[in-house]
C-alpha positions in Angstrom: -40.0 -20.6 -15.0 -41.5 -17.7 -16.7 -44.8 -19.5 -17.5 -45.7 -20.0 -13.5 -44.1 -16.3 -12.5 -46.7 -14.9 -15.0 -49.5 -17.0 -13.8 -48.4 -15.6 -10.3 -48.4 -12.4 -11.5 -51.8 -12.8 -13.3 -53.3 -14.0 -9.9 -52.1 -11.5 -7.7 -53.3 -8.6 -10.0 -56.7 -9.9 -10.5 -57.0 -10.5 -6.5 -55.3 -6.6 -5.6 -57.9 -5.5 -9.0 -60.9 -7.3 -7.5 -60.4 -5.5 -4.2 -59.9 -2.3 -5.5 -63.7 -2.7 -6.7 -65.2 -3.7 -3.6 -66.3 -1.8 -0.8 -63.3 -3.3 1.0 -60.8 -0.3 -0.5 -62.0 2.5 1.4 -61.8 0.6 5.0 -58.3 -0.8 3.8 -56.8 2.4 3.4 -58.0 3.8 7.0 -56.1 0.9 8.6 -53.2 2.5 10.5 -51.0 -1.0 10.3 -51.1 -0.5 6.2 -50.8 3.5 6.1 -48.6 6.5 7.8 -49.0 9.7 7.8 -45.6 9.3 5.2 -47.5 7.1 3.0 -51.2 7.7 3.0 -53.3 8.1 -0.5 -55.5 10.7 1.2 -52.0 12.7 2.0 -51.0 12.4 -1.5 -54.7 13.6 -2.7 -54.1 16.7 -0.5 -50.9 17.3 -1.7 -51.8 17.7 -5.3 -54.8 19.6 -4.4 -52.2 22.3 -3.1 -50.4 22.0 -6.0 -52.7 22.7 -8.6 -53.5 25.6 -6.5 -50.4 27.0 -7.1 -49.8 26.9 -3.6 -46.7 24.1 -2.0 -48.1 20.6 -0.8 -45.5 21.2 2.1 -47.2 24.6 3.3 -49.1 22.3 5.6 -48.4 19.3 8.1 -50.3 17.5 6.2 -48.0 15.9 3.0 -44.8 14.3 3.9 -44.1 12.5 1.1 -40.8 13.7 -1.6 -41.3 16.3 -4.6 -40.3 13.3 -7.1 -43.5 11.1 -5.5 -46.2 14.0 -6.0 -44.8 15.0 -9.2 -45.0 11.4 -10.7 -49.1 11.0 -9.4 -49.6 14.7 -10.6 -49.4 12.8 -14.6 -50.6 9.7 -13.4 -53.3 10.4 -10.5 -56.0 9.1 -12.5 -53.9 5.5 -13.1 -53.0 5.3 -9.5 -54.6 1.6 -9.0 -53.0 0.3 -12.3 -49.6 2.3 -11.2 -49.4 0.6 -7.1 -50.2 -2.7 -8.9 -47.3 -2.5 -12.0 -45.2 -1.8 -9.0 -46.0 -4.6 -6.9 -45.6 -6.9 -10.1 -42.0 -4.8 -10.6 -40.8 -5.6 -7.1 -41.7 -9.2 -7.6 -40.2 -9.8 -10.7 -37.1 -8.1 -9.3 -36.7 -10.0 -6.4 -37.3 -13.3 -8.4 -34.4 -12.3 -10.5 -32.4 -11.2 -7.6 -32.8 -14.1 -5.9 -32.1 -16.5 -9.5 -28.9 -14.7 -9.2 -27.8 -15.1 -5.9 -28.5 -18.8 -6.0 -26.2 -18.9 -8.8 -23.5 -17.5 -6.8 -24.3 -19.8 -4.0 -24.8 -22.9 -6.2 -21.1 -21.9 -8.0 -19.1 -21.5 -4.5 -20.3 -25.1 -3.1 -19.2 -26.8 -6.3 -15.7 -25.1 -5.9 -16.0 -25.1 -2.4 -16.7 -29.1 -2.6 -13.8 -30.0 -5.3 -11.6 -28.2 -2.9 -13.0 -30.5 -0.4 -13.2 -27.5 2.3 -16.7 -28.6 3.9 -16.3 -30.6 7.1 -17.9 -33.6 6.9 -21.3 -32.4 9.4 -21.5 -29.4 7.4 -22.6 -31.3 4.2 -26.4 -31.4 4.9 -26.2 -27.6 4.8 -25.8 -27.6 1.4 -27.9 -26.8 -0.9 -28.9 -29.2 -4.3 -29.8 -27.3 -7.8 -33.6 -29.2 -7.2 -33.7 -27.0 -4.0 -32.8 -23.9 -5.7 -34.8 -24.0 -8.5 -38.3 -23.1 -7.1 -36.8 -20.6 -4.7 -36.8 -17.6 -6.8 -40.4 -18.1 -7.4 -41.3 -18.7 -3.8 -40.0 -15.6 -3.1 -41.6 -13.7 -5.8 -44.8 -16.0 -4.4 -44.5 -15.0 -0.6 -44.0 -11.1 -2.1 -47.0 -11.2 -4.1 -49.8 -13.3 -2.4 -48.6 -11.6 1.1 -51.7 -10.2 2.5 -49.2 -7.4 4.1 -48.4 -6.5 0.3 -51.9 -6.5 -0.6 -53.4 -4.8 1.9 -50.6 -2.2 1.5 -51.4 -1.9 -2.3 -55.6 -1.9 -2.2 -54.6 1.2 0.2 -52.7 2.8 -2.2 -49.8 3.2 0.2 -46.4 4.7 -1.5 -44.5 2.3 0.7 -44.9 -0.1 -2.5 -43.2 2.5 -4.8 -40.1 2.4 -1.7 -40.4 -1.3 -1.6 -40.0 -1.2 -5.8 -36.4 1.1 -5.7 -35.1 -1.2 -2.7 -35.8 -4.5 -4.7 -33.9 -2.9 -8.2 -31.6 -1.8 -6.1 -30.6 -5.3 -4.8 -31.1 -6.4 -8.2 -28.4 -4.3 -9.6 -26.4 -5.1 -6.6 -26.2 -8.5 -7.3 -26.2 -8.4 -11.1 -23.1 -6.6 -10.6 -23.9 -2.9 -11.7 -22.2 -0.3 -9.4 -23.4 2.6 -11.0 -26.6 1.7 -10.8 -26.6 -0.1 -7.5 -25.4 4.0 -5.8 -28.2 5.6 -8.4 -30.9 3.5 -6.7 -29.5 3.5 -3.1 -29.6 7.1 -3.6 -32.8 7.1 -4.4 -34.1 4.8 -1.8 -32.3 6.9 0.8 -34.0 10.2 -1.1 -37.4 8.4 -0.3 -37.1 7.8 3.7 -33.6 8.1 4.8 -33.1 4.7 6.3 -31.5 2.9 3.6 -28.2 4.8 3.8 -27.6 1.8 6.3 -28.1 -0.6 2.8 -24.9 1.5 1.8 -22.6 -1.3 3.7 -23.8 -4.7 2.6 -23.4 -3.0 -0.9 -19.8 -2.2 -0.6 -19.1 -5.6 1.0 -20.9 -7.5 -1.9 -18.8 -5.4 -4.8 -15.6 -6.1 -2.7 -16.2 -9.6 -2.5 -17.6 -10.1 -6.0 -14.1 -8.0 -7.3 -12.1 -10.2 -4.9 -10.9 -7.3 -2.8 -10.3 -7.5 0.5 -11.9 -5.7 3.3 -8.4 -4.0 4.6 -7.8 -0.8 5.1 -4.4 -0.9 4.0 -4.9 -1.8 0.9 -5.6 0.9 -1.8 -7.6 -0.8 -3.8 -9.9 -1.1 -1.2 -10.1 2.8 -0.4 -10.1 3.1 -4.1 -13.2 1.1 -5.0 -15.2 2.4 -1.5 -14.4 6.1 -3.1 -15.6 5.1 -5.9 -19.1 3.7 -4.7 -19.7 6.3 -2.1 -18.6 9.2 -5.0 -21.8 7.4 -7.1 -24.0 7.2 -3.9 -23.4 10.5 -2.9 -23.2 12.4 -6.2 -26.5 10.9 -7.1 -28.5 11.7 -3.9 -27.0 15.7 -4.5 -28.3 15.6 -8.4 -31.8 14.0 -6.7 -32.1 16.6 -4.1 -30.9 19.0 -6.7 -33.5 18.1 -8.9 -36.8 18.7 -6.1 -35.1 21.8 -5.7 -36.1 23.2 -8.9 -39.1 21.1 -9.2 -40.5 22.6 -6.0 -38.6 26.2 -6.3 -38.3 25.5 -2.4 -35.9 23.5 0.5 -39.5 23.7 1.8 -39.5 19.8 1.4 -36.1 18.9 3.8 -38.0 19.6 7.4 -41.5 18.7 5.9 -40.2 14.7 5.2 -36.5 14.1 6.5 -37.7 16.7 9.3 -40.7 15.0 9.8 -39.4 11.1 9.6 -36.6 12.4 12.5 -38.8 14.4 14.8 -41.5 12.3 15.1 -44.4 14.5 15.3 -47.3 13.2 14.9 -48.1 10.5 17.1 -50.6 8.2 15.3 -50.4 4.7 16.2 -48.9 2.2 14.1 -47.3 -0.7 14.5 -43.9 0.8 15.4 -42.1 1.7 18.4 -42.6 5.0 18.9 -45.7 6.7 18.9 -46.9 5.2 22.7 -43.6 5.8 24.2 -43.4 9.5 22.9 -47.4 10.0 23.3 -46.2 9.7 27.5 -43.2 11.2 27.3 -42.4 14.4 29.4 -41.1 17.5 26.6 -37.7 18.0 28.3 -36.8 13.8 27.7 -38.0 14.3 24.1 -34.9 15.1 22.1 -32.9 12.5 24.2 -35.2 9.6 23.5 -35.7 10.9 19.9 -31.9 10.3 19.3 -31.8 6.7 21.2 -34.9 5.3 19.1 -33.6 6.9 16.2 -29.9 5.3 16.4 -31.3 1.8 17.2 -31.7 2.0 12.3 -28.4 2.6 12.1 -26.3 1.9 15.0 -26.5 -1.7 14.1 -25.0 -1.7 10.9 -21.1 -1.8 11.6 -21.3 -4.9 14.3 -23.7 -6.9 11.9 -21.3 -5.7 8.6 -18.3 -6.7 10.5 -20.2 -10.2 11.5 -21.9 -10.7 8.1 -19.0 -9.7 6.1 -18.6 -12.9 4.0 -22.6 -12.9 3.8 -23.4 -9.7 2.1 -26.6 -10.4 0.9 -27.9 -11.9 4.2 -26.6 -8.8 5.3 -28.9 -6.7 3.2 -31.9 -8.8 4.4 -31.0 -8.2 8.1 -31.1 -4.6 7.2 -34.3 -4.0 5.5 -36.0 -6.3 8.6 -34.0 -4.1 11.3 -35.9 -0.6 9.2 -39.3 -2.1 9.2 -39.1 -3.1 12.8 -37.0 0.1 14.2 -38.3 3.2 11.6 -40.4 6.0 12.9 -43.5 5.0 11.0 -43.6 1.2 10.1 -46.1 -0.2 8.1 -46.7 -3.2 6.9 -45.5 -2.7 3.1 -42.4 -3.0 5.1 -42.1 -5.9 7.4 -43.6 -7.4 3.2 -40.6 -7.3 1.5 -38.4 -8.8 3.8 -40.4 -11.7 4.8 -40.4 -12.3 1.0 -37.0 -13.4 1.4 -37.5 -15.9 3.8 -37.6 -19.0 1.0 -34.0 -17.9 0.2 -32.8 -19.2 3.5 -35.3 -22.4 4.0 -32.8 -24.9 4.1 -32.2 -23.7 7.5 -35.7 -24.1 8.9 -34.9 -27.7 10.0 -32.6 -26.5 12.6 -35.1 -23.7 13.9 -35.7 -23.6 17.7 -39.4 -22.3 18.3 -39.9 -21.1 14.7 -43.6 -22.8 14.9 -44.3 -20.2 17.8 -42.8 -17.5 16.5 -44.9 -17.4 13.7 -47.8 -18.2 15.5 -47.1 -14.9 17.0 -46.9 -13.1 14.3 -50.4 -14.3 12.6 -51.7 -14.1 15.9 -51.3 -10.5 16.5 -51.8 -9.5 12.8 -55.3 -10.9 13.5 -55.7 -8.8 16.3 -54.2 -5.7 15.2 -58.0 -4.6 13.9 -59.2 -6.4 17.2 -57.9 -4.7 19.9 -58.2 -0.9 17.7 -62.1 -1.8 17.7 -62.1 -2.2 21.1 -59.9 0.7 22.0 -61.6 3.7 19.5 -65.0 2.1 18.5 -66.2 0.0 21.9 -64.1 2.0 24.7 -63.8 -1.5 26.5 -59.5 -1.2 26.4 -57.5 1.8 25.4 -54.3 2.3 24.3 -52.0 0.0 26.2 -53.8 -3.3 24.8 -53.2 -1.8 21.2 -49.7 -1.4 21.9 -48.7 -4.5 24.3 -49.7 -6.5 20.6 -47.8 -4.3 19.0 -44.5 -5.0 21.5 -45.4 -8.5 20.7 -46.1 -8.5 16.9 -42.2 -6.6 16.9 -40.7 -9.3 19.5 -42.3 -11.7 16.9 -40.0 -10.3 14.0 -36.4 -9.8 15.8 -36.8 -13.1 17.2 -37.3 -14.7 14.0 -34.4 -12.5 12.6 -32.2 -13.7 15.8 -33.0 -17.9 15.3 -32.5 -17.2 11.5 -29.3 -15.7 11.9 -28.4 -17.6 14.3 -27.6 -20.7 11.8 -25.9 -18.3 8.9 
């Protein structure tokens, strides 16, 4: 397989390469669906502006991004376009190993699970056949790479592809077994933007499955391993933290991006949740609502871990889609990297209510995304409500295809 993953990879760096030289780039990275104000090149620009100066990039309201992320472009500013496209090719080749892994597992568990004879007879057309699982991995390093949501995201220069690159090692270590450096890179996803903490979970469930320990909480080897992990989680996001400290000299960085991602500030649309709703919303509601948005990331996580339990890794996917769809500033670099998993779970498309219609929303209201914004700030013939009435839909689009996918695991 490595011969067709490096064609892959040799396609979709000449097509992100070939748009970074047309005149394409600059109106790319002005779109609002493929940068935030957490992730935008021009932010990034500014920020090392300031810091050449001498003066801090968080001084402002402008850079929102960590002290590791400016730090890293400060020695590498003039590579940025080869760096955002090594990264893409990273995140791929992670995930293709990931999911080579994890059909491994799978394929291992149905042959015991079948010489055991534990499968009900109308279960048996669930299962799936090495032929199946072979191409899989590279489907999914396929539907990562060739994604015009990961291209887009890339030609813009948007650091949501360096995020996208920690969460896919991360799951890499996870399922290659590697605690240690499963909690180093959780950390530093969570370092990034906060909402992966919520990856924590379907990380502990996968170790205790893979060590055979059960999820009881009277047994001490399960408090003993769960110490463990959360001891590596937590000690490395203190060193990370530690670390901008005395890069920066400052805790000017903790309002300016965990502040920032919480609060909500600045209002420009995007193809989340929030910025209408809060853009109408009376000052004396604001904290109220800011908490209830802001729990809908992480208030999922202990139904869907006690659901998912056996499934850890499906679990992981239903996380990362419930961040792109419920974070303060989506874009879509996110809603990319979990629809690159999608191939894992195709043997279950055949039993998919609607799923043509679904994604007939989706591609329907990604085409008129740009639409409806021309109309709204360039034409004045609609204004804000028609920009985000697609976006309620383009986000129905995505839980409901997480709801009939789930629905069959």
């Amino acid at each position: 397989m490595a011969a067709p993953l490096t064609l892959l990879l040799i396609v979709a760096v000449t097509i992100r390469a070939v748009l970074f030289r047309s005149s394409w780039a600059e109106l790319i990275s002005e779109r609002v669906e493929v940068v935030s104000p957490l992730n935008a090149w021009k932010r990034v620009v500014e920020g090392l502006a300031l810091l050449d100066l001498g003066v801090s990039p968080y001084s402002g309201d402008v850079f929102h991004e960590t002290p590791f992320m400016i730090y890293l472009f400060h020695f590498v500013v003039d590579y940025a376009e080869i760096v955002f496209m090594v990264t893409d090719g990273i995140t791929a080749v992670a995930l293709y190993l990931s999911i080579q892994t994890y059909n491994k597992n799978v394929f291992r568990k149905q042959k015991y699970a079948l010489e055991s004879d534990r499968y009900p007879a109308d279960c048996l057309e669930l299962l799936r056949s090495p032929k199946e699982m072979f191409y899989i991995p590279l489907k999914v390093a396929m539907f990562y790479l060739l994604n015009p949501f990961t291209i887009l995201s890339c030609v813009a220069k948007s650091t949501c592809g360096l995020n996208n690159a920690i969460i896919a090692l991360f799951i890499l270590c996870t399922l290659k077994g590697s605690a240690l450096l499963s909690g180093i890179l959780l950390a530093l996803a969570t370092y990034q933007s906060i909402y992966p903490l919520t990856l924590f979970a379907p990380a502990l469930l996968f170790f205790l499955q893979r060590l055979y320990i059960p999820v009881n909480l009277r047994r001490s080897s399960f408090w003993f391993f769960t110490l463990q992990y959360a001891f590596i989680y937590v000690g490395s996001l203190v060193v990370i933290t530690g670390l901008s400290f005395f890069l920066l000299g400052s805790w000017d960085f903790i309002p300016s991006v965990y502040g920032f991602i919480f609060s909500v500030p600045d209002l420009t649309p995007n193809i989340g949740l929030f910025w209408y709703f809060f853009a109408e919303m009376f000052e004396h509601f604001r904290l109220f609502f800011i908490c209830v948005f802001q729990i809908n990331v992480f208030f999922y996580t202990i139904p869907l871990s006690i659901k998912l339990k056996e499934h850890p890794v499906f679990l992981i996917f239903m996380q990362i889609a419930i961040i792109s769809i419920f974070k303060s500033y989506p874009t879509v670099g996110d809603v990319a990297l979990y629809m690159a998993f999608l191939p894992a779970w195709s043997h279950l498309y055949r039993f998919l209510r609607n799923i043509f219609l679904v994604s007939c929303v989706l591609l329907a209201c990604s085409a008129l995304f740009p639409v409806l914004w021309h109309l709204w700030i360039y034409a004045g013939s609609a204004n804000s409500n028609f920009y985000y009435a697609i976006t309620l839909l383009f986000n129905f689009g995505q839980v409901k295809s997480l709801n009939l996918i789930s629905h069959f695991t």
